[in-house]
N, C-alpha and C positions, 0 to 999 in steps of 0.2 A: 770255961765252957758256958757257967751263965751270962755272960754281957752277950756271949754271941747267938746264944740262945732267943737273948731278948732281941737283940738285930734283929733277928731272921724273921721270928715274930712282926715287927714293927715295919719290917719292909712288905711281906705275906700283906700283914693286912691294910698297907698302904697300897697294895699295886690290886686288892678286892675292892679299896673304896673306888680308884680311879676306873677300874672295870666298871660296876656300878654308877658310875658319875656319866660314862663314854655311854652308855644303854639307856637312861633314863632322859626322859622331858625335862626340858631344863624350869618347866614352869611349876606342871606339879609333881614332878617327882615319879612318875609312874611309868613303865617302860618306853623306850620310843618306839617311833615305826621301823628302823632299820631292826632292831631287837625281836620285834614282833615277826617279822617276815621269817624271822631265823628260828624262832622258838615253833612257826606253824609250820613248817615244813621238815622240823626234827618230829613233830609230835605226830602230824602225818604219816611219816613212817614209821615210828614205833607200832602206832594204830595198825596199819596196813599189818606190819609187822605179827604183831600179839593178837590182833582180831578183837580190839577191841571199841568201844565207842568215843568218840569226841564231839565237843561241838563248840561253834562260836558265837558269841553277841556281840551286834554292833551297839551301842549304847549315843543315844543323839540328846544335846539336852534341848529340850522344848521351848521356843522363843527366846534362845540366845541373844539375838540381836536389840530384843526389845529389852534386856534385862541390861544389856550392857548402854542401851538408850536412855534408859530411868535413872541407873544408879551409876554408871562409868565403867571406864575400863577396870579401873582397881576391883571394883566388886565382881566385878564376871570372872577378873584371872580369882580373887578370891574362893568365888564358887565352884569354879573348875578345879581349885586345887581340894576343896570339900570334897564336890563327888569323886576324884580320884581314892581320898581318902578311905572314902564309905565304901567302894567299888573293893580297895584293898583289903579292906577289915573286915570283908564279906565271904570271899571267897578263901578257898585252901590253900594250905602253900603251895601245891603244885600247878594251880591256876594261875594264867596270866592274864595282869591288866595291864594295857597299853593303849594311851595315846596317838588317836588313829592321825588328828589332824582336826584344827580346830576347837569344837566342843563336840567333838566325837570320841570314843573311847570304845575297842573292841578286848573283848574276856576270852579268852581257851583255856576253855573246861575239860580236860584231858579226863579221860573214863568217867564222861556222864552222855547220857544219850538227850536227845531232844526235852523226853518229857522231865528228866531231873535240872536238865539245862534250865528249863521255861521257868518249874517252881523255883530255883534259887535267883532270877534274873526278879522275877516276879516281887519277892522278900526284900532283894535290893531297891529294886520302884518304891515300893512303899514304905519301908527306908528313907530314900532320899525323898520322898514326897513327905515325909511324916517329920522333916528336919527346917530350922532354917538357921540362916549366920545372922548375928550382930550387927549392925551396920555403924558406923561412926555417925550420929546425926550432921557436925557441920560439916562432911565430904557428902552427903548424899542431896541429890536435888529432889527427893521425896522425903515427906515428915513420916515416914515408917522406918522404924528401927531394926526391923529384920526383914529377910529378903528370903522368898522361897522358889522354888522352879521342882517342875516335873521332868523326868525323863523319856522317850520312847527307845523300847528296845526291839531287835529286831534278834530270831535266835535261827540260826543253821547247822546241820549235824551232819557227817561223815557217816557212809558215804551217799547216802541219800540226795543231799542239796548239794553236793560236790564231791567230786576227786582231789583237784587241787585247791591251795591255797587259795587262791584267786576265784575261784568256782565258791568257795565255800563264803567265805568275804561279800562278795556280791549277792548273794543267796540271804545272807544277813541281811546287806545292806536295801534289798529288796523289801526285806520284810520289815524293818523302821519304818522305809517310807509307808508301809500300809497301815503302822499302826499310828503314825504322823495322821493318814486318810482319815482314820478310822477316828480321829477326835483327842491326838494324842497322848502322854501319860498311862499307856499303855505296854504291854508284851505281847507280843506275834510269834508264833512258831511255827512250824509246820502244821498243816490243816490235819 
C-alpha cells in the first residue's frame, strides 16, 4: 500500500506542476493570458453570483522600450520577471497576477472594490518604484550597476466600469493610459 501510495502522490503532483507549467508565462512565471480569461470570467460570476466586489489593474511598465535600448534584452526579460515577482508577493493568494502581453500585467482583486483595489496597486508602485536589480557591469552598455523603472497602473471595478470581462479590461486599460498622460508612475482609478 505505501509504494502505491507514494505513486499516486508523485503522479498528483506531477500532472499539478504540468497544470501549472500549461497556465503560466513561459518568461516570468506569472499566469498567462489564456489562464487570465478563464479566472475573469469564473470570478465574474461568482461576483454577480454573491453580490460581491471585484476589480482589475492593468499594470504597464513605464519606458520599456527605452530600458531594453540602454541595458538589452536580457535586462528587460530580467525586470519583467522582477515586477512579476513583486506583483506576486503583494497580493493575496486569491488574487491574480497575469501577464497580459508584453510589459503589461493585469491583477484580479476578487472582493476588493475600487478604493481597496487603488491603495494596494498604489503600495505595489511604490514598491517597485522603491526597488532596483544588479546589473552585470560587462553585459550592460551603461556604467550603472542597477537598473530601476516605474510602473503605470490603471484600476477598474465590477460592475461600475464593466459587465464583462472585456468591458472591465479596457476600463483599466483606459485608465493606464491616463496615468501614462498624466506623467507616468502613477495609479488611476475611478474618479
Amino acid at each position: 500500500l505505501g509504494p502505491a501510495t507514494a505513486l499516486d502522490v508523485y503522479i498528483v503532483s506531477g500532472l499539478q506542476r504540468q497544470r501549472r507549467l500549461s497556465n503560466a508565462d513561459a518568461l516570468t512565471g506569472a499566469f498567462n493570458r489564456r489562464f487570465l480569461d478563464h479566472f475573469l470570467r469564473h470570478e465574474l460570476a461568482r461576483a454577480a453570483r454573491h453580490k460581491t466586489a471585484l476589480a482589475v489593474a492593468m499594470v504597464d511598465v513605464d519606458r520599456f522600450k527605452q530600458l531594453n535600448d540602454n541595458f538589452g534584452h536580457a535586462a528587460g526579460d530580467r525586470m519583467l520577471k522582477h515586477i512579476a515577482q513583486t506583483l506576486e508577493a503583494a497580493v493575496r493568494r486569491t488574487d491574480l497576477v497575469a501577464r497580459y502581453g508584453g510589459e503589461e500585467f493585469v491583477v484580479v482583486l476578487p472582493e476588493s472594490n475600487a478604493e481597496q483595489a487603488v491603495m494596494r496597486m498604489e503600495r505595489i508602485r511604490e514598491a517597485i518604484e522603491g526597488s532596483a536589480l544588479t546589473l552585470d557591469k560587462n553585459r550592460s552598455r551603461s556604467s550603472s550597476p542597477t537598473m530601476r523603472v516605474t510602473i503605470s497602473i490603471g484600476v477598474a471595478s465590477w460592475p461600475n466600469d464593466g459587465e464583462s470581462a472585456q468591458e472591465l479590461i479596457a476600463s483599466a486599460d483606459r485608465r493606464m493610459y491616463e496615468a501614462k498622460k498624466l506623467g507616468r508612475n502613477r495609479t488611476v482609478g475611478p474618479a
